[in-house]
Every structure is written in C-alpha cells, then in structure tokens.
C-alpha positions as CSV (number, residue, x, y, z in Angstrom):
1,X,0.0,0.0,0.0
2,X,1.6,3.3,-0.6
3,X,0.1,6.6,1.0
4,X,1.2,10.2,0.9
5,X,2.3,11.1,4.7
6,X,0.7,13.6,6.3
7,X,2.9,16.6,8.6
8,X,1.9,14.4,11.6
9,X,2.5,11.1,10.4
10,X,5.6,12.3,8.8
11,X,7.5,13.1,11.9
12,X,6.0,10.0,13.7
13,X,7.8,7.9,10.8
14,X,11.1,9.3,11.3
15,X,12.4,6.7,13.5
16,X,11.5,4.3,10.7
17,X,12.7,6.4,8.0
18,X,16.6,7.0,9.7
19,X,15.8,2.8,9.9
20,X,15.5,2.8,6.0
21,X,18.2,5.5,5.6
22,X,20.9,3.2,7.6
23,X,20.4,0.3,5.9
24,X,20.5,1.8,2.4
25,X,23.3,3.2,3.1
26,X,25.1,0.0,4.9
27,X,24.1,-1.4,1.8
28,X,25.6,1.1,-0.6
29,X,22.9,3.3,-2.3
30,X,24.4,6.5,-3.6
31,X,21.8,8.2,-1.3
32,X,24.4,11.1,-0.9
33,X,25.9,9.9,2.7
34,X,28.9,7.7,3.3
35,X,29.4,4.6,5.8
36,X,28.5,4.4,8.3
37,X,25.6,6.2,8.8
38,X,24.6,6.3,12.6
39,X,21.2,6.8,14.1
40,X,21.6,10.9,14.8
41,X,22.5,11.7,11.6
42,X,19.6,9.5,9.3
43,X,17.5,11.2,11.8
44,X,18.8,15.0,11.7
45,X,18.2,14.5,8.0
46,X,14.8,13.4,8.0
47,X,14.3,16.1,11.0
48,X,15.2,18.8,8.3
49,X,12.6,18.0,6.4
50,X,10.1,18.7,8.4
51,X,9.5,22.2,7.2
52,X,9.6,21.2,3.8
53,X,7.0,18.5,4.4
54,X,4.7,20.9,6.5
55,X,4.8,23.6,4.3
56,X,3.7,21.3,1.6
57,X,6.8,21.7,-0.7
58,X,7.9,18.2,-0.3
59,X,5.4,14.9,-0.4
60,X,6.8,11.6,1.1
61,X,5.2,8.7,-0.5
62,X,5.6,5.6,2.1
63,X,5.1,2.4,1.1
64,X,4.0,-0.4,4.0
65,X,4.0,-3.9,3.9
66,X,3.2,-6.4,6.2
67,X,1.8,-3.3,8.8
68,X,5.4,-1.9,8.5
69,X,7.2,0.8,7.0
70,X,9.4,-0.9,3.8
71,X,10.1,2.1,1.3
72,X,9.7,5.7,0.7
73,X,10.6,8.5,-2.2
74,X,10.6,12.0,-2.4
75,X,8.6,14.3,-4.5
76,X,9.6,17.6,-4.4
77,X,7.7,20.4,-6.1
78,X,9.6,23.2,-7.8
79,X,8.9,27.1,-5.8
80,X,10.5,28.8,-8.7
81,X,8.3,31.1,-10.6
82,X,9.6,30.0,-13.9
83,X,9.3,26.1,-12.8
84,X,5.4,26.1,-11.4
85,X,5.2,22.6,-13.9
86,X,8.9,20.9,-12.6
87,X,9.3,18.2,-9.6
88,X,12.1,16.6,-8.4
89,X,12.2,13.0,-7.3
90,X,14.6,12.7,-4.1
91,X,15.4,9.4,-2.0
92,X,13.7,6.3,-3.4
93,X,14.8,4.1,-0.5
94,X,13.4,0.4,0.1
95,X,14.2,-1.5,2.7
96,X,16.4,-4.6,2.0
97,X,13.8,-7.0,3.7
98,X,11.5,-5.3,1.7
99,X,13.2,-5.4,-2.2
100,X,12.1,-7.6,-5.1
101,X,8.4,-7.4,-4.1
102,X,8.1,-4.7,-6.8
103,X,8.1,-1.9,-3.8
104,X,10.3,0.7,-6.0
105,X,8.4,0.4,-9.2
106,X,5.0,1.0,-7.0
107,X,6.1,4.1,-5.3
108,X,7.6,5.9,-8.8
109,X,4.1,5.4,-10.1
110,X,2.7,6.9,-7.1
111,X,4.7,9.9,-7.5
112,X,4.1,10.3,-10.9
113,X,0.4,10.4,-10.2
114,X,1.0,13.1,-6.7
115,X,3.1,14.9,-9.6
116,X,0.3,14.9,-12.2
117,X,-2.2,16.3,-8.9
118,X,-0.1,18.6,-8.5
119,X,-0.3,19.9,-12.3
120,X,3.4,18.9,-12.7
121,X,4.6,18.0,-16.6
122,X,8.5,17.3,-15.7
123,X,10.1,15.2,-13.2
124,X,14.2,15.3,-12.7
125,X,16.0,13.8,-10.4
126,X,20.1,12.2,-10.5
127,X,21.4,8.8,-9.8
128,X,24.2,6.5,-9.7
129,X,24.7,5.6,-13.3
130,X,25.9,2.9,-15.3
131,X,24.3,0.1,-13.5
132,X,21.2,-1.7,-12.2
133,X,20.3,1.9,-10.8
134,X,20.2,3.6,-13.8
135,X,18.5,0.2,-15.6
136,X,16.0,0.2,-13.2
137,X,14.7,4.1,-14.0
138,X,15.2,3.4,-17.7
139,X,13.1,0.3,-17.2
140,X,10.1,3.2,-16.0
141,X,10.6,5.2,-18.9
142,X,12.6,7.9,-17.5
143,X,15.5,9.4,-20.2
144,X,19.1,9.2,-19.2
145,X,19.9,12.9,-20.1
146,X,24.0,12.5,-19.4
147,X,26.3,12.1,-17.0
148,X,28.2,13.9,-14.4
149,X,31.8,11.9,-14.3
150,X,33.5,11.3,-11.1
151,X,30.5,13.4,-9.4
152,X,30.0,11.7,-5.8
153,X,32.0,8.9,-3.8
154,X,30.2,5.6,-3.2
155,X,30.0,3.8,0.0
156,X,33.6,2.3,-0.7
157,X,35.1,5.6,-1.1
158,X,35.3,5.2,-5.8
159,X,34.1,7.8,-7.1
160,X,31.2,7.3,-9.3
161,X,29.5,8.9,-12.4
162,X,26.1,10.0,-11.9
163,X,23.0,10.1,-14.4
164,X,20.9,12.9,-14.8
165,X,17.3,11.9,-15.3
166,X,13.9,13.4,-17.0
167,X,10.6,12.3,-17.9
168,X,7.7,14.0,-19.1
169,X,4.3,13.4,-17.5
C-alpha cells in the first residue's frame, strides 16, 4: 500500500525512516551519505525536512508492507516562478527486507500520479549511473539525459559517475 504522509505522520515515521536510511546506506545506495551512517544523523536528515513536508513543498510517499514501514521517495515540487510545472524526485529508499516485491516500481508510479495532482509536466532527479540503478529508471521510462563523471563517492570511497534523469508526465 503506498500513501502520501501527512505533517503528523511524517514526523512519527522518522524513526523508521533514519531505519530505511541506515540500511540503504550500509548497503551502498548512492543516497548522498557515506558509511556508516549512525542513528543521529539519518535522523537530523529526515528532521530537516520537516519544514519542507509541512509547508507542503515536499510529499513523502511511504510504502507499507506487512503493517510496516518498507520504502519511501521524495517528491519535491519546484517554488520557482519560472518552474510552477517541474518536480524533483529525491530518495527512493526500500528496505532490504522489503526489495524484489516490486516496492520501488510501486512508489515511482505513485509519484508520478501526486506529480500529475499537482499539475506537474516534468520530473528530474540524479542517480548512480551505469548500473542496475540507472536500468531500473530506464526500465520506468525515465530518459538518461547525461552524465556527471566522477560526481560523488560511493559507500567504498570510488568515485562514481552519476546520471541525470527526466521524464515528461
């Protein structure tokens, strides 16, 4: 089931969310932090975003299964006045327990719809590129605009080339 959080149940998720966080990071998503990742921080970022979130600038679509918090993305809506029709997507994070039950693929098309709600016609976003990342948002119809080389460090400490994404809606 995936649901937009509300303010409230936003910062009640956070625990669960820094839970996410760690473990996509201990597993080496190029979620832009390095490992490890302890408790405080995962939860100081999802603390930050509180604002964001409240003010309505930022949607977190969760996804649950089995009663439990498994995955989550970020849609984040454009303030610019020459962008009213742009989103950015930001943290598609599932759960390792949670992966292969088509969780990731579920909470893009969510978002696409909250974008479409939202009277948004462009969604951008960056990822880790040249692998089963970048497949994986290919695979959902999003274009592969370039790359960034040697843009961020991986969990390993390589630096990896990153993939800018677009897709019309």
């Amino acid at each position: 089931m995936i649901t937009t959080l509300s303010p409230a149940d936003y910062g009640a998720a956070i625990p669960r969310l820094a839970d996410i966080l760690m473990d996509a990071v201990d597993a080496g998503a190029g979620v832009s932090f390095m490992k490890p990742l302890d408790r405080a921080a995962a939860e100081a970022f999802w603390q930050g975003l509180v604002p964001a979130v409240a003010g309505g600038q930022t949607l977190v679509l969760a996804a649950e299964d089995q009663g439990l918090l498994a995955g989550v993305v970020l849609l984040q809506l454009a303030d610019k006045p020459n962008q009213p029709h742009r989103a950015d997507v930001a943290k598609l994070l599932v759960h390792r327990d949670f992966r292969r039950r088509g969780l990731g693929s579920a909470l893009m098309r969510a978002l696409e719809d909250e974008a479409r709600l939202h009277q948004r016609s462009l969604l951008t976003f960056d990822a880790v590129a040249h692998g089963p990342v970048e497949a994986f948002y290919k695979s959902l119809g999003f274009i592969c605009a370039g790359y960034y080389p040697a843009y961020a460090y991986s969990g390993d400490g390589r630096l990896d080339d990153t993939a800018l994404f677009y897709k019309p809606l």
